[in-house]
TORPA-4810 file (N, C-alpha, C, O; in nm, 3 decimals):
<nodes>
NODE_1_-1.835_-5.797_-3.642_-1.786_-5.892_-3.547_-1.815_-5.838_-3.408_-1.896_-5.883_-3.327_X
NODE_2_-1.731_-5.728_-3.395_-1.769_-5.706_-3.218_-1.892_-5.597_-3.219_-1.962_-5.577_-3.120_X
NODE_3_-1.912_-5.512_-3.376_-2.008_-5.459_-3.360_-2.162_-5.522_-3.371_-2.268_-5.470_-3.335_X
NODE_4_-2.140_-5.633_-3.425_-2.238_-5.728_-3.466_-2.267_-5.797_-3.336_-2.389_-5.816_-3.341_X
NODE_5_-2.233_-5.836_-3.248_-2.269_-5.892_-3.140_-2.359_-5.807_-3.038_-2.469_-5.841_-2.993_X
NODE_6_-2.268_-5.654_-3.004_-2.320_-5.585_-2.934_-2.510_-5.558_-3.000_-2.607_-5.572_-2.925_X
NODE_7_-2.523_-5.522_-3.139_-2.649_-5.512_-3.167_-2.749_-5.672_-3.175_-2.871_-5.656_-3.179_X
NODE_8_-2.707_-5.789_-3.177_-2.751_-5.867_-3.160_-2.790_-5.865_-2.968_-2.905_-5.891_-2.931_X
NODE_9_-2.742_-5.851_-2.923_-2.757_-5.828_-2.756_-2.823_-5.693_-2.709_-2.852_-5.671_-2.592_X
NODE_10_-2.839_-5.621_-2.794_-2.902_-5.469_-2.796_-3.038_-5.502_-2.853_-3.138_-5.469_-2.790_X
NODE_11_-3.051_-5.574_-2.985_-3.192_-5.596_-3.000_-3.306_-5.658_-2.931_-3.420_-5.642_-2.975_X
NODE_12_-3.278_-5.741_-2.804_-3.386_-5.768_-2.747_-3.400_-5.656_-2.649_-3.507_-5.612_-2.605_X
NODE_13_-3.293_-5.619_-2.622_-3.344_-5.472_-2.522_-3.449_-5.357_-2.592_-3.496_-5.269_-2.520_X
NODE_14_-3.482_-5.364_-2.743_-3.548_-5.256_-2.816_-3.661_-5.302_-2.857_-3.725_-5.227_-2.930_X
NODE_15_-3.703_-5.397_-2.834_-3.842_-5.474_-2.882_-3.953_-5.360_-2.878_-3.927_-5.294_-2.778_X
NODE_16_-4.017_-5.331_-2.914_-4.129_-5.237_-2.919_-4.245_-5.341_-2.801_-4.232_-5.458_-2.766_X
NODE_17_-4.365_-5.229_-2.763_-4.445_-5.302_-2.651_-4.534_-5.384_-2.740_-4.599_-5.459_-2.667_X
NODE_18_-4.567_-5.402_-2.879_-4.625_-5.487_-2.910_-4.516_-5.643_-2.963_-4.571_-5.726_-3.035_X
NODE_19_-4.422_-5.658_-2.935_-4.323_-5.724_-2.886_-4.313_-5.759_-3.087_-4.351_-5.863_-3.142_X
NODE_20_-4.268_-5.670_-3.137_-4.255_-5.723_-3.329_-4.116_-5.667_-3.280_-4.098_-5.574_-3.201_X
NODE_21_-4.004_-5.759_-3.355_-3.870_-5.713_-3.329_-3.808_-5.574_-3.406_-3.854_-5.530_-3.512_X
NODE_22_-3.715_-5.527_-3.346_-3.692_-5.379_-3.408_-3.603_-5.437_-3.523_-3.567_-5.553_-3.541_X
NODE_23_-3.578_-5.335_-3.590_-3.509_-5.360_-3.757_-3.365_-5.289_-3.681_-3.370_-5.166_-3.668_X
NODE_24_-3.254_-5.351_-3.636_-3.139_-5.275_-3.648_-3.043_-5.272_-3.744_-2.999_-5.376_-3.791_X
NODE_25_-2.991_-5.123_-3.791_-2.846_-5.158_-3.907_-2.743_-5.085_-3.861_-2.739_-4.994_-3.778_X
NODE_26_-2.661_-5.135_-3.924_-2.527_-5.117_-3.906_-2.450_-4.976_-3.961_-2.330_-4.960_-3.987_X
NODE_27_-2.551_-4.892_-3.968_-2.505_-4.789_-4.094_-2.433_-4.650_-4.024_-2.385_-4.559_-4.092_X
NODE_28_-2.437_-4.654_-3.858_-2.369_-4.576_-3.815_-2.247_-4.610_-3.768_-2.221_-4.726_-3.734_X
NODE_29_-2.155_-4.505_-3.760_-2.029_-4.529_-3.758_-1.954_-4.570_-3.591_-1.988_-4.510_-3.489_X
NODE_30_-1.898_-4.630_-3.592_-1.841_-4.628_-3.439_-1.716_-4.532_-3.445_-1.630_-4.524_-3.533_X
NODE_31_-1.727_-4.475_-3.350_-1.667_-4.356_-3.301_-1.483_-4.402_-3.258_-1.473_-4.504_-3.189_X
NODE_32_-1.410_-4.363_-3.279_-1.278_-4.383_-3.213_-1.223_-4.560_-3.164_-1.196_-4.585_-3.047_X
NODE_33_-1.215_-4.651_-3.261_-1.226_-4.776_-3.190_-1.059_-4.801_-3.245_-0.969_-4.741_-3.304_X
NODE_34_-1.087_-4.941_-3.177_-0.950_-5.003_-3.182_-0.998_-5.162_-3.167_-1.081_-5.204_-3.087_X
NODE_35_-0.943_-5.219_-3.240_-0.935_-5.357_-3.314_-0.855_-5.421_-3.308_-0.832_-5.462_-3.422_X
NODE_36_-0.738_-5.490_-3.185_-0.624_-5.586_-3.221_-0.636_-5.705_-3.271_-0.753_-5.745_-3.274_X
NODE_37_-0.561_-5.772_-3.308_-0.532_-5.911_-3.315_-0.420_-5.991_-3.289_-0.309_-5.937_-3.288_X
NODE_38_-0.432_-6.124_-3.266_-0.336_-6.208_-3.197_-0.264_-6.310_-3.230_-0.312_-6.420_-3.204_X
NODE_39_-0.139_-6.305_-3.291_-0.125_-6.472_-3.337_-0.174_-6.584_-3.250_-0.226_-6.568_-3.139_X
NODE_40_-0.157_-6.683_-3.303_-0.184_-6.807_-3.222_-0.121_-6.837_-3.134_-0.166_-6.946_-3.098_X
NODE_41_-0.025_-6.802_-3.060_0.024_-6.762_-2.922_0.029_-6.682_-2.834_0.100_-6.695_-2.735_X
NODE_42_-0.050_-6.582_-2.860_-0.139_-6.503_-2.779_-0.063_-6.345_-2.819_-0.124_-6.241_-2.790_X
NODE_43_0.078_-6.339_-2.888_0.172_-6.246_-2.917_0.050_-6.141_-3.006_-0.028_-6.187_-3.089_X
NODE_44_0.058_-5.972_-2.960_-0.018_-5.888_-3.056_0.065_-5.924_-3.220_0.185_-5.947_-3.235_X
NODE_45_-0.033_-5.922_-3.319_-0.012_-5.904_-3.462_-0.011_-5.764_-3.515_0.073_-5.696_-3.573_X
NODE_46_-0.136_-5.744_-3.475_-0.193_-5.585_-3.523_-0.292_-5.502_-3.406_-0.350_-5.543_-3.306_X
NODE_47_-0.283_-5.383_-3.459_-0.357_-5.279_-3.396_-0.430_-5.225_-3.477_-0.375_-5.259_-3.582_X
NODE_48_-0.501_-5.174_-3.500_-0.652_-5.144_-3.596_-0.707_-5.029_-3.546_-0.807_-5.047_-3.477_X
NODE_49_-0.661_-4.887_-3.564_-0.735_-4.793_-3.513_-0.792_-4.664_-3.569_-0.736_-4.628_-3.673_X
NODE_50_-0.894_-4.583_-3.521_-0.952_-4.521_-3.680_-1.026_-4.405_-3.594_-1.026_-4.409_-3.471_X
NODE_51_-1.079_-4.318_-3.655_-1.120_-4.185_-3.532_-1.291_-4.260_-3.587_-1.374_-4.246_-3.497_X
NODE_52_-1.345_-4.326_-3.707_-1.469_-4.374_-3.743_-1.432_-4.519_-3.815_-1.336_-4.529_-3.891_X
NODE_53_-1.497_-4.603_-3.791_-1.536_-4.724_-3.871_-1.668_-4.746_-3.909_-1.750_-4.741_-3.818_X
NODE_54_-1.721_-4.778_-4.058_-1.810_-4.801_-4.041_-1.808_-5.003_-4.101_-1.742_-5.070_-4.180_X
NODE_55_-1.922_-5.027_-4.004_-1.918_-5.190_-4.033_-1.958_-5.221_-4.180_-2.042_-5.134_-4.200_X
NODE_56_-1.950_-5.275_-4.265_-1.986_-5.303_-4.378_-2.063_-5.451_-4.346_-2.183_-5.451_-4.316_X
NODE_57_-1.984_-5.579_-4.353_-2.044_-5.699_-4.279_-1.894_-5.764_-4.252_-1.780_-5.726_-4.279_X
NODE_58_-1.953_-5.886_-4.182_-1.839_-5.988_-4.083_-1.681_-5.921_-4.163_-1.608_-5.856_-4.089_X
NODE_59_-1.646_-5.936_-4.282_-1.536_-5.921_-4.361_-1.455_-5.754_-4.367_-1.333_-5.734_-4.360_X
NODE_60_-1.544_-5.667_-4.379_-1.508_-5.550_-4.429_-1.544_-5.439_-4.330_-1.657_-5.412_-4.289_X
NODE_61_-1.416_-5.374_-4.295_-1.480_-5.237_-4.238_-1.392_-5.101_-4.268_-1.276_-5.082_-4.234_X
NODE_62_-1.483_-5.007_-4.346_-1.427_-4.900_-4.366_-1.407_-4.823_-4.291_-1.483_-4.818_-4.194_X
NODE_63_-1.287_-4.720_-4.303_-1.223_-4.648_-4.158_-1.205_-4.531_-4.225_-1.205_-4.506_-4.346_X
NODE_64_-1.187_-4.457_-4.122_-1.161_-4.306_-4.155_-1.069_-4.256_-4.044_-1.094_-4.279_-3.926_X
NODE_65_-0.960_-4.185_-4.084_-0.803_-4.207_-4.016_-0.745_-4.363_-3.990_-0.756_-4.433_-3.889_X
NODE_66_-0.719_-4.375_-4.042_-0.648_-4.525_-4.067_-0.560_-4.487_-3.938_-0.496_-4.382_-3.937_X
NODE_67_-0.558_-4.560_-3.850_-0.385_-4.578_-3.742_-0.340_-4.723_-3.774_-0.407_-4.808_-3.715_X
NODE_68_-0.235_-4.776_-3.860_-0.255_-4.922_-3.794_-0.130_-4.959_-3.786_-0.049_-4.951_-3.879_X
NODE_69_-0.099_-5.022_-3.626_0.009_-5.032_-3.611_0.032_-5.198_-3.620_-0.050_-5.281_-3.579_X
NODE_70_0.156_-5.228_-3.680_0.193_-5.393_-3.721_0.301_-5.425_-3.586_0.339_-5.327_-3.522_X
NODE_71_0.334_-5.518_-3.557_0.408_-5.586_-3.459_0.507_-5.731_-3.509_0.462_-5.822_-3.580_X
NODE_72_0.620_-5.727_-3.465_0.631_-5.840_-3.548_0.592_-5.954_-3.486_0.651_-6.056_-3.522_X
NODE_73_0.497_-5.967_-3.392_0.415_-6.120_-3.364_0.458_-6.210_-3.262_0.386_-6.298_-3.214_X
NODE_74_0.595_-6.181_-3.224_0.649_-6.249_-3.151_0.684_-6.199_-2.985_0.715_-6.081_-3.000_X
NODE_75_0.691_-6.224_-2.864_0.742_-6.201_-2.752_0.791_-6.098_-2.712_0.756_-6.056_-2.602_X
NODE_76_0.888_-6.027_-2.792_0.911_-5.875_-2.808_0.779_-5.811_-2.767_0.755_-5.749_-2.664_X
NODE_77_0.703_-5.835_-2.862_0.586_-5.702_-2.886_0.643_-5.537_-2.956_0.605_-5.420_-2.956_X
NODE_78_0.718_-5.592_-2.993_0.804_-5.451_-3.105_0.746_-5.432_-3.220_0.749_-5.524_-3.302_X
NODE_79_0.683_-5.312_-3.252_0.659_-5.257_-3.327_0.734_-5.232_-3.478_0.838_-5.165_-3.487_X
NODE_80_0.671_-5.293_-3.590_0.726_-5.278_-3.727_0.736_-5.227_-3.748_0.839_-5.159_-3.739_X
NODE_81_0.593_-5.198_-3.820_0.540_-5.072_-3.858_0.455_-4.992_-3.842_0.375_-5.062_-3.780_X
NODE_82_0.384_-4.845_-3.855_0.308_-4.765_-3.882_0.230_-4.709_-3.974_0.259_-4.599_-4.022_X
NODE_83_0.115_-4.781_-4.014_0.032_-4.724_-4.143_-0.055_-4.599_-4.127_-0.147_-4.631_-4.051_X
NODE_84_-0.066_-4.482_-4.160_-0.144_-4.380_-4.206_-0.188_-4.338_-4.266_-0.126_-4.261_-4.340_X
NODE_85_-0.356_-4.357_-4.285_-0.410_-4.302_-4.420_-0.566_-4.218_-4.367_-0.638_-4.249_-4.273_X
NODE_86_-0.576_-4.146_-4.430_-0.719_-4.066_-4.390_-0.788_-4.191_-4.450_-0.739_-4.249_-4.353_X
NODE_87_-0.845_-4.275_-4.507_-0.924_-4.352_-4.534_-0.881_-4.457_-4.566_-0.769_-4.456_-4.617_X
NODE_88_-0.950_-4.586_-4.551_-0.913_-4.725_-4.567_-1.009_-4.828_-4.572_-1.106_-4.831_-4.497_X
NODE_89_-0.991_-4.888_-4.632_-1.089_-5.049_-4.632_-0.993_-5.189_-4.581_-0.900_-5.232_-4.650_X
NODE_90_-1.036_-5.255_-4.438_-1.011_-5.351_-4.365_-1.099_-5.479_-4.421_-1.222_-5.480_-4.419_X
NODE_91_-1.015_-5.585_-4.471_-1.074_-5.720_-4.554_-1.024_-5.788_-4.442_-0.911_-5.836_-4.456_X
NODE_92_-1.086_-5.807_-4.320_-1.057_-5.891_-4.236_-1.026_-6.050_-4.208_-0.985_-6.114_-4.110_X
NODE_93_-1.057_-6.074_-4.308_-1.078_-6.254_-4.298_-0.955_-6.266_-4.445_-0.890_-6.368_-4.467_X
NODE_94_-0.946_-6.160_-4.514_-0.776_-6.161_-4.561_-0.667_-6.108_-4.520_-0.560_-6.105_-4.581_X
NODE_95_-0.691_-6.064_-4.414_-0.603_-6.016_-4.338_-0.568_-5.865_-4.437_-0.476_-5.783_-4.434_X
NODE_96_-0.625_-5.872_-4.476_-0.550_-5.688_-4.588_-0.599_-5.526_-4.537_-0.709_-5.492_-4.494_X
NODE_97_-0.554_-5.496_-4.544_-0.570_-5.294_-4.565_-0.544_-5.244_-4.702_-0.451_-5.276_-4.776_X
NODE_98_-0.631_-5.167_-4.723_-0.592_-5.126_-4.843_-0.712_-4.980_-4.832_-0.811_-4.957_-4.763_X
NODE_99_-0.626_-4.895_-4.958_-0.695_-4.744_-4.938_-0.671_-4.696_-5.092_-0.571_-4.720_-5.159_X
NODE_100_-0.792_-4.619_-5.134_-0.710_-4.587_-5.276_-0.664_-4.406_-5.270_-0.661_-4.333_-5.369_X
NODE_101_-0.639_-4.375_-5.163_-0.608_-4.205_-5.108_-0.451_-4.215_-5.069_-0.375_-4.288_-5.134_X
NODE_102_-0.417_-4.157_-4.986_-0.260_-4.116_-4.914_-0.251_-4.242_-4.850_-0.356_-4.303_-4.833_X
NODE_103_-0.084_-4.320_-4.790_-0.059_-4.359_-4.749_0.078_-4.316_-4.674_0.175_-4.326_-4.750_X
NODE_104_0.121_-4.259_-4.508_0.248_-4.290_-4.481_0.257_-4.380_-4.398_0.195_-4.380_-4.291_X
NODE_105_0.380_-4.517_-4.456_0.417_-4.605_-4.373_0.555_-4.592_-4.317_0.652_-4.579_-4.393_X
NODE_106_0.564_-4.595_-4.214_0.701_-4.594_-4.102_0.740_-4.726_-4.021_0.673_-4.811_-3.962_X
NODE_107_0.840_-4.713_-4.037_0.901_-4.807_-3.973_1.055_-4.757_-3.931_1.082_-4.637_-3.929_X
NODE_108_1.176_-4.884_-3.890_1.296_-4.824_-3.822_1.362_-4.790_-3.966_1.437_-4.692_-3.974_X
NODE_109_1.342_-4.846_-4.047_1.477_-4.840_-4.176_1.416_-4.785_-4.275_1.484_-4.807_-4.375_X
NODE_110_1.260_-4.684_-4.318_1.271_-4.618_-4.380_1.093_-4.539_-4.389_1.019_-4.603_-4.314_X
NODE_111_1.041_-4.458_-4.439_0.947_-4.377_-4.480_0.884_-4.372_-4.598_0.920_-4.305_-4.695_X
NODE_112_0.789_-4.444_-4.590_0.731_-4.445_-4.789_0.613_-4.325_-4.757_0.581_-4.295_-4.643_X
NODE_113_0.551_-4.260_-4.888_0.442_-4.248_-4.906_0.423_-4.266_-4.981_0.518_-4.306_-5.048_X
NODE_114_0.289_-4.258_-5.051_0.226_-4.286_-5.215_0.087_-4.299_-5.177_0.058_-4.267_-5.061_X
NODE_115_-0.048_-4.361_-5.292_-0.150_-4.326_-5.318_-0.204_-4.471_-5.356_-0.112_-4.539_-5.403_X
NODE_116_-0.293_-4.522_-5.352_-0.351_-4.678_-5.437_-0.277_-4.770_-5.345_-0.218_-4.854_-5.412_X
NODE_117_-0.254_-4.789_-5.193_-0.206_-4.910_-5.138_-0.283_-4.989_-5.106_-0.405_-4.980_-5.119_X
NODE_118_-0.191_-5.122_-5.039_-0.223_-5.228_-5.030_-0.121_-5.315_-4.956_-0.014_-5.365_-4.990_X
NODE_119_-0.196_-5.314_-4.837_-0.117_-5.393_-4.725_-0.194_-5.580_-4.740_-0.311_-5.613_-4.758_X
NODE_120_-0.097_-5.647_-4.729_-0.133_-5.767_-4.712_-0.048_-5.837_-4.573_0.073_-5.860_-4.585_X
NODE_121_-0.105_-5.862_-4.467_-0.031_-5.916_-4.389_-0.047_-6.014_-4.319_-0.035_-6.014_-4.197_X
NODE_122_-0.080_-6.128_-4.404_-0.018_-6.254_-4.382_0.104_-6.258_-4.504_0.184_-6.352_-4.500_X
NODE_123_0.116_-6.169_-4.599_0.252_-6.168_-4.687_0.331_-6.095_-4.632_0.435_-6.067_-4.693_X
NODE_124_0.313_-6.053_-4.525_0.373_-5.880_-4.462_0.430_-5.785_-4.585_0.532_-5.717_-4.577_X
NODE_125_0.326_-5.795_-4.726_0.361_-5.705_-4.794_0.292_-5.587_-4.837_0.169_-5.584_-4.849_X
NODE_126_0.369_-5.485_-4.860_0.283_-5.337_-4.924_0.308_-5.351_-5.039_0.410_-5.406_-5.082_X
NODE_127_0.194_-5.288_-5.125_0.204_-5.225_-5.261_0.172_-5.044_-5.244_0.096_-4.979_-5.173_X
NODE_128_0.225_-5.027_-5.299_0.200_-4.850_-5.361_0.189_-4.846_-5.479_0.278_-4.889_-5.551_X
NODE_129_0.059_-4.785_-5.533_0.071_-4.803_-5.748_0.107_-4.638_-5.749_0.173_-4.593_-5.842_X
NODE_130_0.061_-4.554_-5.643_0.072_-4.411_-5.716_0.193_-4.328_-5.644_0.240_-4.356_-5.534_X
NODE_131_0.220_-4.253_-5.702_0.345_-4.100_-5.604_0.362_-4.159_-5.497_0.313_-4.134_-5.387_X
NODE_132_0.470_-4.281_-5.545_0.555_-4.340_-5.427_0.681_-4.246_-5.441_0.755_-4.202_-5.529_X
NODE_133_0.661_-4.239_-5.296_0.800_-4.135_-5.230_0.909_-4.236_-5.113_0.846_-4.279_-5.017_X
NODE_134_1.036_-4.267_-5.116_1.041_-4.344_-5.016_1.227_-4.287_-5.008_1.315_-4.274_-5.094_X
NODE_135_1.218_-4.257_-4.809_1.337_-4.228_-4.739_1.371_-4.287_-4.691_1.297_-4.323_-4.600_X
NODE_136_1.517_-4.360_-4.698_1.603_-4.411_-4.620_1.639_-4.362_-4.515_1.663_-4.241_-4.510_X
NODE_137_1.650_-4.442_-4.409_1.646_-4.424_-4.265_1.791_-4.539_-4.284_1.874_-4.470_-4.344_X
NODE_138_1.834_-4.636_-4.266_1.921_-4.690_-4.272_2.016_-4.669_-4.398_1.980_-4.613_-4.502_X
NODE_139_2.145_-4.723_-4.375_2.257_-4.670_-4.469_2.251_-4.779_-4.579_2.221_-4.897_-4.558_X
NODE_140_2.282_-4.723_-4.697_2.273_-4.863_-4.790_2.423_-4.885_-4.813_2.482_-4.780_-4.786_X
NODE_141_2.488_-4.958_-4.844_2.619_-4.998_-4.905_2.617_-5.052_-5.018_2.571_-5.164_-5.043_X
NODE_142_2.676_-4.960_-5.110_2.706_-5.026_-5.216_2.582_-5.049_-5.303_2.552_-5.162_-5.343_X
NODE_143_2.503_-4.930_-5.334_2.389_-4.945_-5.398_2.418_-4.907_-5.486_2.382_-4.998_-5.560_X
NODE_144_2.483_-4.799_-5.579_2.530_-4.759_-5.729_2.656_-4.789_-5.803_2.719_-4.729_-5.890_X
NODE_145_2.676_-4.934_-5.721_2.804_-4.976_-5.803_2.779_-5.004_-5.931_2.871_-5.038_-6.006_X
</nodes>
């Protein structure tokens, strides 16, 4: 998407002098980026940030240090949550994250980790399949009655 444009606007600058167009790919990584998005009222959704991405195409981009911070969408601009993973795959046009390595997610009311996640957020939901670990940060009442 935004890397795809810049090399579409980069390739006529590389034309060789017998003017045959250059072959560009996508196979190097962008360095330290950041990726938001916006609900339909202009409120941040997400933050998308990674020390490498590499573009896969329009849909998919794999990351390396996952940062991704969630918002809950609205006027606030307050922060949900916090996803952390050394590696990740971004399904952009499903709105998902997902990684099959470490995951810690933070937020105000508690601390998971585990292994095999899967963020979906237009469900605003996580899965964890592996060595889910998870701390309460808020008090529960009345949970072992």
């Amino acid at each position: 998407m935004f890397l795809a444009l810049g090399l579409a606007s980069a390739a006529g600058l590389l034309r060789g002098a017998d003017e045959r167009p250059t072959t560009l790919t996508t196979d190097a990584p962008v360095i330290n980026f950041r990726v938001p998005t916006f609900t339909k009222e202009g409120n941040r959704s997400w933050l998308l940030c990674g020390s490498e991405g590499l573009y896969i195409n329009q849909d998919q981009l794999d990351i390396i240090n996952l940062n991704l911070t969630v918002f809950t969408g609205d006027a606030s601009n307050r922060v949900e949550s916090v996803f952390l993973s050394p590696s990740a795959t971004a399904l952009l046009n499903a709105g998902q994250v997902r990684g099959p390595g470490r995951l810690r997610l933070i937020n105000d009311d508690f601390e998971a980790t585990g292994q095999d996640w899967v963020y979906d957020h237009r469900q605003k939901k996580v899965s964890i399949r592996k060595d889910v670990r998870v701390v309460f940060h808020a008090q529960l009442q009345s949970i072992l009655r």
